[in-house]
C-alpha positions as CSV (number, residue, x, y, z in Angstrom):
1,X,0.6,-80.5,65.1
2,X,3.8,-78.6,64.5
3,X,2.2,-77.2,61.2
4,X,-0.7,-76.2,62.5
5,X,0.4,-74.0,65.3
6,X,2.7,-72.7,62.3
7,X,-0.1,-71.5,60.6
8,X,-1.9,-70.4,64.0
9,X,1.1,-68.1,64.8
10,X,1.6,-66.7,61.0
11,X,-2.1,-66.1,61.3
12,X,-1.3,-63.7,64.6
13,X,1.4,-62.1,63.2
14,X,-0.7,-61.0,59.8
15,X,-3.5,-59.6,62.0
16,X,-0.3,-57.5,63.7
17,X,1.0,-56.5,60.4
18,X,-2.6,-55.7,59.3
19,X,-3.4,-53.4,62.4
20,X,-0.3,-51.7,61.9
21,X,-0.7,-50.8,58.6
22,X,-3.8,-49.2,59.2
23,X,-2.2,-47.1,62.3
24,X,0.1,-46.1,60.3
25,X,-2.2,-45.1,57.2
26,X,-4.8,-43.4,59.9
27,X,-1.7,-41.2,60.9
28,X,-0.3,-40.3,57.6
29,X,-4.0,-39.9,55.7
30,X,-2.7,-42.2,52.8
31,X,-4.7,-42.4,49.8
32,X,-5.8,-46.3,49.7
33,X,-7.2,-45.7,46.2
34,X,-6.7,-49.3,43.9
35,X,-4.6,-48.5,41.4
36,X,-4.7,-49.9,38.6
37,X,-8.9,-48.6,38.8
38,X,-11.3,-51.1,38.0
39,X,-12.2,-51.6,34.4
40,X,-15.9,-49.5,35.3
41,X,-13.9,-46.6,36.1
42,X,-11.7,-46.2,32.9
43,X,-13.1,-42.7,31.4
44,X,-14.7,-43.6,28.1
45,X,-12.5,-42.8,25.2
46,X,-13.3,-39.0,23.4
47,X,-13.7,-40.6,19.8
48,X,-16.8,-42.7,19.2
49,X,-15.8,-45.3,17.1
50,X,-19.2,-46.7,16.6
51,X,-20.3,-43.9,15.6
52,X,-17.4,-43.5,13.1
53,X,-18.2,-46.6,11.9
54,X,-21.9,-45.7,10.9
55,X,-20.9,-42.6,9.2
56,X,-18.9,-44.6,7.0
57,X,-21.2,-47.0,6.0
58,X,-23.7,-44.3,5.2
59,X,-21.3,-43.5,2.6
60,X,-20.8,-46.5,1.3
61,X,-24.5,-46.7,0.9
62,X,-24.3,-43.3,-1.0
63,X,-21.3,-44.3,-3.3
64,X,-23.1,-47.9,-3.6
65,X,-25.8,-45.7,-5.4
66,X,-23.4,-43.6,-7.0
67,X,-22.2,-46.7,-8.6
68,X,-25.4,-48.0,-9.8
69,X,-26.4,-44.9,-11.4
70,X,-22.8,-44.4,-13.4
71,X,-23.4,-48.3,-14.3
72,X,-26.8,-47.3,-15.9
73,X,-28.2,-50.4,-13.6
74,X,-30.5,-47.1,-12.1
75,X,-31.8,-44.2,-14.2
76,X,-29.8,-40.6,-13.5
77,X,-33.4,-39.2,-12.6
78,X,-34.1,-42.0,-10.6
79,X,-31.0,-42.5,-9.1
80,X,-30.2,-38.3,-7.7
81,X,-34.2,-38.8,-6.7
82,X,-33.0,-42.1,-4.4
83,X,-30.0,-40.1,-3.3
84,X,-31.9,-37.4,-1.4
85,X,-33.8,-40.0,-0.5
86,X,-31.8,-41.5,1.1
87,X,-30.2,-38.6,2.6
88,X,-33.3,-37.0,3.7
89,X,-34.0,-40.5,5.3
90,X,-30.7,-40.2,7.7
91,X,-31.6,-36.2,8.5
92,X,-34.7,-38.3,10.1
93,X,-32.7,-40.9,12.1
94,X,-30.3,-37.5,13.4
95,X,-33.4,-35.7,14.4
96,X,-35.2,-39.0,16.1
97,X,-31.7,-39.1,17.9
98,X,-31.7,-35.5,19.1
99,X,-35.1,-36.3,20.5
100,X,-34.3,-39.4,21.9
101,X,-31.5,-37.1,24.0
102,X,-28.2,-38.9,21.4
103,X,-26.8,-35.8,20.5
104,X,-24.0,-36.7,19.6
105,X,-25.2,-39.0,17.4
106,X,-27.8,-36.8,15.8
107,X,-24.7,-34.4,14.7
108,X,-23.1,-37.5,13.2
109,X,-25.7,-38.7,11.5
110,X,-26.7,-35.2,10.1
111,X,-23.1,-34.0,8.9
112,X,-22.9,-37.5,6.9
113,X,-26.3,-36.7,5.5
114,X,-25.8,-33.4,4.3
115,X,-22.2,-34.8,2.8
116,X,-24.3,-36.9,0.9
117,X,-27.0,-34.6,0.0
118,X,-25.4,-31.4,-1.1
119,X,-22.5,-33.0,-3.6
120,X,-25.6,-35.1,-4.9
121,X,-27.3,-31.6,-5.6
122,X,-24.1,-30.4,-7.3
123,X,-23.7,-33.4,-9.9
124,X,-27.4,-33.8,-10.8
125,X,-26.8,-30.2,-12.2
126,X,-23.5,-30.6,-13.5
127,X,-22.5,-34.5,-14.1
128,X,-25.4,-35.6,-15.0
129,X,-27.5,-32.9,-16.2
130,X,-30.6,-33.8,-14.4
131,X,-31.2,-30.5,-13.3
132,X,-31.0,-27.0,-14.7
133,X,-29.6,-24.1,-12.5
134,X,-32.9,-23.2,-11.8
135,X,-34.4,-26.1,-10.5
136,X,-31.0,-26.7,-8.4
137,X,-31.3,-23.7,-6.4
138,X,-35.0,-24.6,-5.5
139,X,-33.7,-28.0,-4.0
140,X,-31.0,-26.4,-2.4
141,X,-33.5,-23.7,-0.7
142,X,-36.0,-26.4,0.0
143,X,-33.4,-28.6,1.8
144,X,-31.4,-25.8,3.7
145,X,-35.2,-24.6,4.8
146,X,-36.0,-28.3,6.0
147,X,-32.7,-28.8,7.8
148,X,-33.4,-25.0,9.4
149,X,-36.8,-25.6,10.5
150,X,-35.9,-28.7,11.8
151,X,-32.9,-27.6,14.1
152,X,-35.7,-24.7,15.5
153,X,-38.2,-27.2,16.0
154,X,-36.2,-29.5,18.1
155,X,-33.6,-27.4,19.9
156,X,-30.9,-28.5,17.3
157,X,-28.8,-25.2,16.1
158,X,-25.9,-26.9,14.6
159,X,-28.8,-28.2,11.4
160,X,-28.8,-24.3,10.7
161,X,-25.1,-24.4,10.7
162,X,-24.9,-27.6,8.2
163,X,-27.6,-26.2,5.9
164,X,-25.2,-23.1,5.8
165,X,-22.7,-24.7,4.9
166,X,-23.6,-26.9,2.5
167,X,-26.0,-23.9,1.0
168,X,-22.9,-21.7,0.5
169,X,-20.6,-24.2,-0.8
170,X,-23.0,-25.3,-3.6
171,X,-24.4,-21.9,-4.3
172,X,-20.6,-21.1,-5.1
173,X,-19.7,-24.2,-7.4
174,X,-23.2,-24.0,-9.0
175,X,-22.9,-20.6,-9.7
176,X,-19.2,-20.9,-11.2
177,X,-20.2,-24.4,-13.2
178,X,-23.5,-23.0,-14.6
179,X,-22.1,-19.4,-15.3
180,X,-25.0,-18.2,-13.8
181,X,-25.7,-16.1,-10.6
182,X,-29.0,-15.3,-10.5
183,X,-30.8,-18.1,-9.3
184,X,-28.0,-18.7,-6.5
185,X,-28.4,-15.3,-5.5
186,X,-32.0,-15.5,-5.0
187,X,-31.6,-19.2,-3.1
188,X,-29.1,-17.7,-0.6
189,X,-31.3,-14.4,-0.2
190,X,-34.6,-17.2,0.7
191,X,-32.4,-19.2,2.8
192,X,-30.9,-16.4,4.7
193,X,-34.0,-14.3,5.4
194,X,-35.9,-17.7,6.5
195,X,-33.2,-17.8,9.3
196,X,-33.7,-15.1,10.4
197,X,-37.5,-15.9,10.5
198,X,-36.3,-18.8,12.6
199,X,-34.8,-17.3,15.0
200,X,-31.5,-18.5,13.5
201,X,-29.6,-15.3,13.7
202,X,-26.4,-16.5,13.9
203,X,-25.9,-18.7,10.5
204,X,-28.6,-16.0,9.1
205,X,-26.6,-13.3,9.3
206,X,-23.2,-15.3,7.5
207,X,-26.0,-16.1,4.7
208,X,-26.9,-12.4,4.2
209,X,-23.5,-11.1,3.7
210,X,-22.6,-13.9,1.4
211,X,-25.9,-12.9,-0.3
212,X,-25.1,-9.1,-0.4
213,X,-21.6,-9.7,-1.7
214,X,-22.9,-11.9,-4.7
215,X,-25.5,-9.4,-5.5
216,X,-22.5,-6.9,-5.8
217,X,-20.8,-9.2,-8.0
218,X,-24.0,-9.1,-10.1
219,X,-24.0,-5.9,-10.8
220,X,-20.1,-5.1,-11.6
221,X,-20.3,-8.0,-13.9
222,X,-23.5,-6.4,-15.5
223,X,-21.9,-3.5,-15.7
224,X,-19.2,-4.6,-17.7
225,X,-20.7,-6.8,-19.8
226,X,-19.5,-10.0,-18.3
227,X,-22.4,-11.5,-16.8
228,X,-24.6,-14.2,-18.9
229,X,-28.1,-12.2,-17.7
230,X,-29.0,-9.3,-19.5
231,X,-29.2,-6.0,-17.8
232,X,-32.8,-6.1,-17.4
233,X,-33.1,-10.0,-16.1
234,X,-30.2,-8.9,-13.3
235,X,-32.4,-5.4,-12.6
236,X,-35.0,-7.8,-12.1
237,X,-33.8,-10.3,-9.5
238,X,-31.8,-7.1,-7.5
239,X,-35.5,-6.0,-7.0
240,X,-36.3,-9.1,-5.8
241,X,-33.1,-9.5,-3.6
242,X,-34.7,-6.4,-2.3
243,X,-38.0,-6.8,-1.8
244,X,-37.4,-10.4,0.1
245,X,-35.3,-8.8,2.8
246,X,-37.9,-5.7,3.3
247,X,-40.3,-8.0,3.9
248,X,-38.8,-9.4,6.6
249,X,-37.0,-5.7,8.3
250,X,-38.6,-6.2,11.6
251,X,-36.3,-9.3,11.7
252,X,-32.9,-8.4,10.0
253,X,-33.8,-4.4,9.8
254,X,-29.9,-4.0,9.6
255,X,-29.6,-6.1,6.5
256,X,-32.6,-4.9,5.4
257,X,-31.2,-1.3,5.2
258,X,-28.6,-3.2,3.0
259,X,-29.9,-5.0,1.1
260,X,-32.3,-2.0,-0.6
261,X,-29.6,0.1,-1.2
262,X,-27.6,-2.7,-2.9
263,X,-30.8,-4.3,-4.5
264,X,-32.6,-1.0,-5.3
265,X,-29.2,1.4,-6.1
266,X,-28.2,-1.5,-8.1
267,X,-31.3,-2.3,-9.8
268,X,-31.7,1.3,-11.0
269,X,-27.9,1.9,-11.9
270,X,-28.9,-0.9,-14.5
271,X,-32.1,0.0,-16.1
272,X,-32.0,4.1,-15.7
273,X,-30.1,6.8,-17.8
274,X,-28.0,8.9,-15.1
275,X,-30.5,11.8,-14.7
276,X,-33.7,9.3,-13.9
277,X,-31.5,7.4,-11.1
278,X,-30.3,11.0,-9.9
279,X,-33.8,11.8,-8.9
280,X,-35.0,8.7,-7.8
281,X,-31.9,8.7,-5.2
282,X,-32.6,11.8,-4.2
283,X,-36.1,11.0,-3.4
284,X,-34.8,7.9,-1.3
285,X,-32.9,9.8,0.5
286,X,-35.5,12.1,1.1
287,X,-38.1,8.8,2.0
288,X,-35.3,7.3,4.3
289,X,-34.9,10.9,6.3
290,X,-38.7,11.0,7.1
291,X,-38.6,7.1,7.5
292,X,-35.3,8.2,10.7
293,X,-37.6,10.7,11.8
294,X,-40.8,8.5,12.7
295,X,-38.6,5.8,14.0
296,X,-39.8,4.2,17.3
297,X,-36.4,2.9,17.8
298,X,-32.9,4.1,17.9
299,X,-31.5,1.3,15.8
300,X,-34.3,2.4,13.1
301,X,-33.7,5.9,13.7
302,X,-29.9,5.5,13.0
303,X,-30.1,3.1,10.6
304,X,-32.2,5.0,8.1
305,X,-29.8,8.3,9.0
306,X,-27.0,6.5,7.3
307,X,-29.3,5.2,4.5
308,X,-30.4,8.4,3.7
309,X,-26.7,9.6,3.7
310,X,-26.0,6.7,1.4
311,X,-28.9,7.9,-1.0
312,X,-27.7,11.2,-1.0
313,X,-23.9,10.0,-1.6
314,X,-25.1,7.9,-4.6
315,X,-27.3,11.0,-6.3
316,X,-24.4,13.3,-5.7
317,X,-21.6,11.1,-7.6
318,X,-24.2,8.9,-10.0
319,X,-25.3,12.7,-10.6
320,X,-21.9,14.1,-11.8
321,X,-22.4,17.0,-8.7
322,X,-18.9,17.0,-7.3
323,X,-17.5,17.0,-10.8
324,X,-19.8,20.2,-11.9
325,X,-18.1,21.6,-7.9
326,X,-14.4,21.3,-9.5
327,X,-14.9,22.5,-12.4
328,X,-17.1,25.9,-11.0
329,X,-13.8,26.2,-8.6
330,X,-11.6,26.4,-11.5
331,X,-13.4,27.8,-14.4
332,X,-12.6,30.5,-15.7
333,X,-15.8,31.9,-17.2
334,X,-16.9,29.7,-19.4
335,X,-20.1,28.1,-20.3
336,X,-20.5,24.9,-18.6
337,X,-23.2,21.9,-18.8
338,X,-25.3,22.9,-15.3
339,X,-26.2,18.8,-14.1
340,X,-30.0,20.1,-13.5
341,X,-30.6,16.5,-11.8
342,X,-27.8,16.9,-9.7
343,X,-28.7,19.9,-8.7
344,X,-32.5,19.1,-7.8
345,X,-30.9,16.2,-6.2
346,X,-28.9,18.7,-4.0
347,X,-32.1,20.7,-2.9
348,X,-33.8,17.5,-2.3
349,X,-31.0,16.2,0.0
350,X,-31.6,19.9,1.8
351,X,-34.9,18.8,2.5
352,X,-33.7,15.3,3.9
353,X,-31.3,17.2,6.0
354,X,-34.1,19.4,7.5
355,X,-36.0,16.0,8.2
356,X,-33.4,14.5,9.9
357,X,-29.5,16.3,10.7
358,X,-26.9,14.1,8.6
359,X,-23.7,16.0,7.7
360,X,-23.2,14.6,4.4
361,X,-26.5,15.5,3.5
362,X,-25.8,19.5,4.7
363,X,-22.3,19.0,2.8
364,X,-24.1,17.3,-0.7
365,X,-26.8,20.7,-0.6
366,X,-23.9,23.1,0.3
367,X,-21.7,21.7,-2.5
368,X,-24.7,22.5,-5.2
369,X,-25.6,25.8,-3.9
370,X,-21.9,27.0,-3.3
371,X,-20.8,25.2,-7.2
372,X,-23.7,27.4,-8.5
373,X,-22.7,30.6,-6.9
374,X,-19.8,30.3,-8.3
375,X,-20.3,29.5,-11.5
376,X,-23.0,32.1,-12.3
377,X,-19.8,34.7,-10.7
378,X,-17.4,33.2,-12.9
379,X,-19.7,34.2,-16.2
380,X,-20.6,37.4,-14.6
381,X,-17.2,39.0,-14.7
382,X,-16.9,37.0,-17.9
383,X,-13.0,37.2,-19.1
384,X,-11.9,39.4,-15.8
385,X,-8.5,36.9,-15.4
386,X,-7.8,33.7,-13.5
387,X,-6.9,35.9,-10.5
388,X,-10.0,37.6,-10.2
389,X,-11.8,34.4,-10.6
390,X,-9.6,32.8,-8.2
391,X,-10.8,35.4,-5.6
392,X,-14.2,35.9,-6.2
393,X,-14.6,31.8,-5.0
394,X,-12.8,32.3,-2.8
395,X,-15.4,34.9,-1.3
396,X,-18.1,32.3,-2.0
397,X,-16.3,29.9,0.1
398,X,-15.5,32.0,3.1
399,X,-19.3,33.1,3.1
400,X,-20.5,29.8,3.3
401,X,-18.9,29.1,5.9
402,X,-20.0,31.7,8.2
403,X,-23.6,31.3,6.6
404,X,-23.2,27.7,8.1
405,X,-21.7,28.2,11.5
406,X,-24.5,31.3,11.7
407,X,-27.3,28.8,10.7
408,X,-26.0,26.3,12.9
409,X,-26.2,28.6,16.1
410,X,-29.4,30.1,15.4
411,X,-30.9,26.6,14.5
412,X,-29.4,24.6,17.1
413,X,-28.0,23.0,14.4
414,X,-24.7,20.6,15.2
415,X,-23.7,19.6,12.2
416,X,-24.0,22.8,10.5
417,X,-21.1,24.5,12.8
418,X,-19.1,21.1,12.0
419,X,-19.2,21.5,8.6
420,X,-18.5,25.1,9.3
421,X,-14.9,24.4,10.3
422,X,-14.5,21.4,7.8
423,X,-15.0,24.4,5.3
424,X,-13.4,26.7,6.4
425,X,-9.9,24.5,6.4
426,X,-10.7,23.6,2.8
427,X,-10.9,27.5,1.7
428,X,-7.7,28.0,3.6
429,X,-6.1,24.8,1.5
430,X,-7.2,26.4,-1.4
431,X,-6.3,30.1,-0.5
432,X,-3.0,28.5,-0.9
433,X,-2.9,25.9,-3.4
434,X,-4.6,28.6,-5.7
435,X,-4.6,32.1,-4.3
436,X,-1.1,32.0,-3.6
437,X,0.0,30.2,-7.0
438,X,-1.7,32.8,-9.5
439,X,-3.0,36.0,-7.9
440,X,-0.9,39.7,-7.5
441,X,-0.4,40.8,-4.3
442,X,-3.2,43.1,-4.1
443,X,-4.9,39.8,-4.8
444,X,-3.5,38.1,-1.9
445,X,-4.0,41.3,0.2
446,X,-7.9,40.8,-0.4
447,X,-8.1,37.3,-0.2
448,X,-6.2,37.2,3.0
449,X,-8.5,39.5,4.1
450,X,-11.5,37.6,3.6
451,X,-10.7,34.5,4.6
452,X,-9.4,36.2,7.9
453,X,-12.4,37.8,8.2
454,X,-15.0,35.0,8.2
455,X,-12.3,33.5,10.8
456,X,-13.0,35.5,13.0
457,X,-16.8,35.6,12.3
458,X,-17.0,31.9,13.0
459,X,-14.9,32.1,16.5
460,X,-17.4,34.7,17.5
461,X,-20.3,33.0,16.3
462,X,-18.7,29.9,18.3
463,X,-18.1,32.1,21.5
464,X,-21.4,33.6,21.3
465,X,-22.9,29.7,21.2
466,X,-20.8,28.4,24.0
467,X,-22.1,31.8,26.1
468,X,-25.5,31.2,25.3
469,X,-25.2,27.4,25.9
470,X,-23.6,28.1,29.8
């Protein structure tokens, strides 16, 4: 009996303890969470290691197939053929994982695919010889394509990033084992503008400029004779590099603008004798001004401004214009070689200027009408001294300026009064780099003159614009 009333009073003295406790927790709001937490509640760890796990023994499947075909147990045809396969078989599970809502999964399982895929790609081409450079670049286009699509199709955008990826990487090694460019350059021009097709802008737009940066390596290698391709084979395919990303300018019309004048400029700088390419990028320039004109958008409008510009920059220097400019501005009479196509290239840039204002247009036409002026000067006083020639440009300077700031008030015309100024600091530099350095003092007295002169035309031209403006 004694224990038992032992255990009766132990019993009352826990349900004391007990009610005490939760007065006491009641009053001090203690945190009765179990600690250490139930095995439920552990967070699961960040790194899947099943996942892991899989990844590597889709390898191992890849290098088990490796091995056979280095064994000869499987063709080298047969055995890059079971390769993709097999790759193109795991893209499959990724994508029936994405749609099954295993995300994380479908990433896994795609990254280990395209490992497998793109490296196959690269020795069927080079270890094995299976494919020619040609043929490479096609499966490389039609893969990257697949795994685009695919991402598009089911809400997957890190496919377009893989494809890429893998795409660049291969285009690169390909293009460096093979020594050719060409067919890499078109495969990352097809991949690129299908992104953007796709809606993938993002990865389409690291594809373009990897594009546009190997067609410019096409065409300094061509032009120094260290490219594989002839000159006409590497014309060719800039054409095409073109023409594939006009065709899709409503979806890239950025690129698009770049692209012609890399694939186009370059193109021609290849296949045409420097007068024919004069012309023909005047005429661009002149197409792209009226193109700025029409546009319905401001990102057209713009865009085609500063292709015209380009146009006119690359007619100007392919043309030899600013060379014919220096030597007008320091001849001394003599008979010169007048760069007809540069100078039809210079009126034609007029034109484009009239079409749409661009300042380096206005500046191109002014330096061919202002290197002619002085040129026919220069033979007109024939053998009248260095001084006197020295002066008489400068006169042709100074009045083209204030012909410009004049044209620019009565025509509205901005850029005009802009390049007004811009000239007008030039004659001054040259007023003293020249002037100075060779002419007499009755010289300097003129010169002076009339460069002060047409400084104060332009301010009052300016004032009178600013008054009629208020």
């Amino acid at each position: 009996m004694d224990v038992e009333q032992r255990i009766e009073e132990l019993e009352v003295r826990l349900k004391h303890v007990e009610l005490r406790l939760s007065q006491m927790d009641a009053a001090a709001g203690t945190d009765t969470t179990v600690w250490p937490p139930p095995a439920d509640d552990v967070a699961a760890p960040m790194v899947d290691l099943a996942l892991i796990g899989k990844s590597l023994l889709i390898l191992g499947g890849a290098f088990l197939l490796r091995a056979a075909t280095d064994s000869a147990a499987v063709s080298k045809p047969a055995g890059v053929a079971l390769g993709l396969l097999y790759a193109i078989a795991w893209i499959a599970v990724a994508i029936r994982g994405v749609r099954a809502g295993r995300r994380g999964a479908g990433i896994f399982y795609a990254t280990t695919a395209s490992i497998v895929a793109y490296p196959i790609v690269w020795e069927a081409a080079t270890r094995f010889g299976v494919l020619s450079a040609n043929m490479a670049a096609l499966v490389l286009a039609a893969l990257s394509i697949a795994l685009i699509e695919a991402g598009r199709r089911y809400a997957f955008p890190s496919l377009a990033w893989i494809a890429a990826t893998g795409a660049t990487c291969d285009a690169i090694l390909l293009a460096y084992a093979t020594k050719s460019l060409i067919p890499f350059l078109i495969e990352l021009t097809i991949i690129s503008a299908v992104a953007f097709v796709l809606h993938a802008e993002a990865a389409g737009w690291v594809l373009a400029i990897e594009s546009d940066l190997v067609a410019i390596v096409l065409i300094l290698l061509t032009l120094l004779d260290q490219s594989n391709d002839g000159r006409t084979m590497a014309a060719v395919c800039l054409f095409v590099f073109a023409a594939i990303w006009i065709a899709v300018s409503p979806r890239a019309m950025i690129q698009s603008a770049a692209a012609s004048l890399i694939g186009i400029g370059g193109g021609t700088a290849l296949l045409l004798e420097a007068p024919a390419r004069t012309i023909l990028w005047s005429v661009a320039a002149l197409a792209a001004a009226e193109i700025a004109r029409r546009g319905s958008s401001r990102t057209l409008t713009v865009t085609f401004i500063v292709q015209s510009a380009v146009w006119g920059a690359f007619a100007a220097i392919g043309g030899g214009l600013f060379s014919f400019a220096g030597a007008a501005l320091l001849n001394h009479g003599e008979a010169m070689a007048i760069p007809l196509p540069a100078i039809i290239g210079a009126a034609l840039c007029l034109l484009a200027f009239l079409r749409e204002r661009s300042v380096v247009l206005l500046g191109i036409a002014l330096c061919g009408a202002a290197s002619m002026a002085m040129y026919a000067l220069s033979l007109s006083i024939g053998n009248a001294g260095e001084g006197v020639h020295a002066l008489v440009n400068t006169g042709v300077l100074a009045a083209a300026s204030v012909a410009l700031a004049w044209a620019g008030r009565l025509w509205q015309v901005r850029e005009a009064s802009q390049l007004a100024i811009v000239l007008l600091v030039l004659t001054g530099a040259k007023v003293i780099a020249q002037d100075l350095r060779i002419g007499t003092a009755g010289m300097m007295f003129i010169a002076l003159a009339v460069y002060g002169s047409a400084m104060l035309a332009i301010a009052k031209i300016r004032a009178s614009s600013r008054a009629v403006a208020t």
